[in-house]
Structure formats: structure tokens, C-alpha cells
C-alpha positions in Angstrom: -30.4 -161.8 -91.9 -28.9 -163.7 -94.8 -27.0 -159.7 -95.8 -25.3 -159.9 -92.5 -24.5 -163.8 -92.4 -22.4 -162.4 -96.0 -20.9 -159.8 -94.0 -19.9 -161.8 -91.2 -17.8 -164.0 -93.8 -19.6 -167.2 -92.8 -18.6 -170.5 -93.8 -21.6 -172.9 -95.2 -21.0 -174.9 -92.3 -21.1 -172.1 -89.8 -24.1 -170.6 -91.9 -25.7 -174.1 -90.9 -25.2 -173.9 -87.4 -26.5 -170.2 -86.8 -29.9 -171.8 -88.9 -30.3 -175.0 -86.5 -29.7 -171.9 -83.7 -32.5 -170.2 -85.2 -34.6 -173.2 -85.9 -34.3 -174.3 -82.2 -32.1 -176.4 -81.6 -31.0 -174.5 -78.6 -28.0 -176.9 -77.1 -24.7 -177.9 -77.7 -25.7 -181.9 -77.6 -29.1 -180.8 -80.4 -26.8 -179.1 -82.6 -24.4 -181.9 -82.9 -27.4 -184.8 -83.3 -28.9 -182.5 -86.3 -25.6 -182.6 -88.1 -24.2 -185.7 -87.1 -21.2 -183.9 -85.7 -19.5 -183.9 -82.1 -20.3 -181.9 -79.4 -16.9 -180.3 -79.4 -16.9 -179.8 -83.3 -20.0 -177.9 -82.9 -18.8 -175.9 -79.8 -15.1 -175.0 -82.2 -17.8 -173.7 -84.7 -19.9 -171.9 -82.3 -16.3 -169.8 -80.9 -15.8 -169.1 -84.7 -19.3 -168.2 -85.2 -18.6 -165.8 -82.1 -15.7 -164.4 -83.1 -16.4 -163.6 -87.1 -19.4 -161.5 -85.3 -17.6 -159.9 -82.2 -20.6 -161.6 -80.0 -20.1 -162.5 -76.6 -22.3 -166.1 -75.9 -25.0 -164.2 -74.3 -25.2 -161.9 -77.6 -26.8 -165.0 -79.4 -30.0 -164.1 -77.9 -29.8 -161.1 -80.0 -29.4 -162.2 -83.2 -32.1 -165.0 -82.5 -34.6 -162.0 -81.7 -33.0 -160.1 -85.1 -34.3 -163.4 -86.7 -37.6 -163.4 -85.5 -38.7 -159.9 -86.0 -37.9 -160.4 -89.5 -39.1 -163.0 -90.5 -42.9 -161.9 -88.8 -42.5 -164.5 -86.5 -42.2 -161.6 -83.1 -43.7 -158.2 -83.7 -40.9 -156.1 -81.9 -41.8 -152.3 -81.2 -39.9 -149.9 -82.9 -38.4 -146.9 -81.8 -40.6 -143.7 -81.8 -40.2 -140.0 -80.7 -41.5 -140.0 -77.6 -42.4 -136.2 -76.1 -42.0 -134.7 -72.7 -44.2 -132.6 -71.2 
């Protein structure tokens, strides 16, 4: 994850955010009372976040999955050749 927080361009502060995503802190209102930040500082982030990725909002469920699979926390399936009879 860290390889594509670099090629995403990330700020530290943005880098932050995406973690406390990560670490659960699911909601505008838990985000800001982690950092000690504003709702709407955190939400100005968030469209930053967004846009240095090309996500759309619902696309965060994505990269939260990525997350999980690699650090062992989900055993996600892999793709394999399936054959046809």
C-alpha cells in the first residue's frame, strides 16, 4: 500500500487520513476528532485524497479491502484458470 500512497503523490497529512481510514475511523466527525481537525478540513482532504487517486467516494471501499488483504488481515481469493467443460 505504502508504493501506491508514493505514487499517488500524497501529502503527510493526506497519508494520515487514508491510515485513520484504514484504521477505522470510518466517518467524517471520527476522522476530524483523531486529528483534532474540522469536519470540513477533513472532508477538503478527503476530495484531494479522491482526486490524486481518480476514485470516486464509493471506490474507498476498495482500497480499504487492498489494505486488508495485504496486510493478512482478509484472505481474498485470487484469480485462477477456471476450465469449461
Amino acid at each position: 500500500m505504502k508504493q501506491h500512497f508514493t505514487k499517488w503523490q500524497l501529502t503527510p497529512t493526506e497519508h494520515a487520513i487514508i491510515t485513520d481510514v484504514l484504521d477505522g475511523h470510518t466517518t467524517l466527525e471520527a476522522i476530524a476528532a483523531h486529528r483534532g481537525r474540522s469536519r470540513r478540513t477533513i472532508q477538503t482532504h478527503l476530495v484531494r485524497i479522491y482526486r490524486k487517486m481518480r476514485l470516486k467516494r464509493g471506490d474507498m471501499t476498495m482500497m480499504v479491502l487492498m489494505y486488508l488483504r495485504e496486510t493478512g488481515a482478509i484472505n481474498a481469493p485470487t484469480r485462477r484458470n477456471h476450465k469449461t467443460a
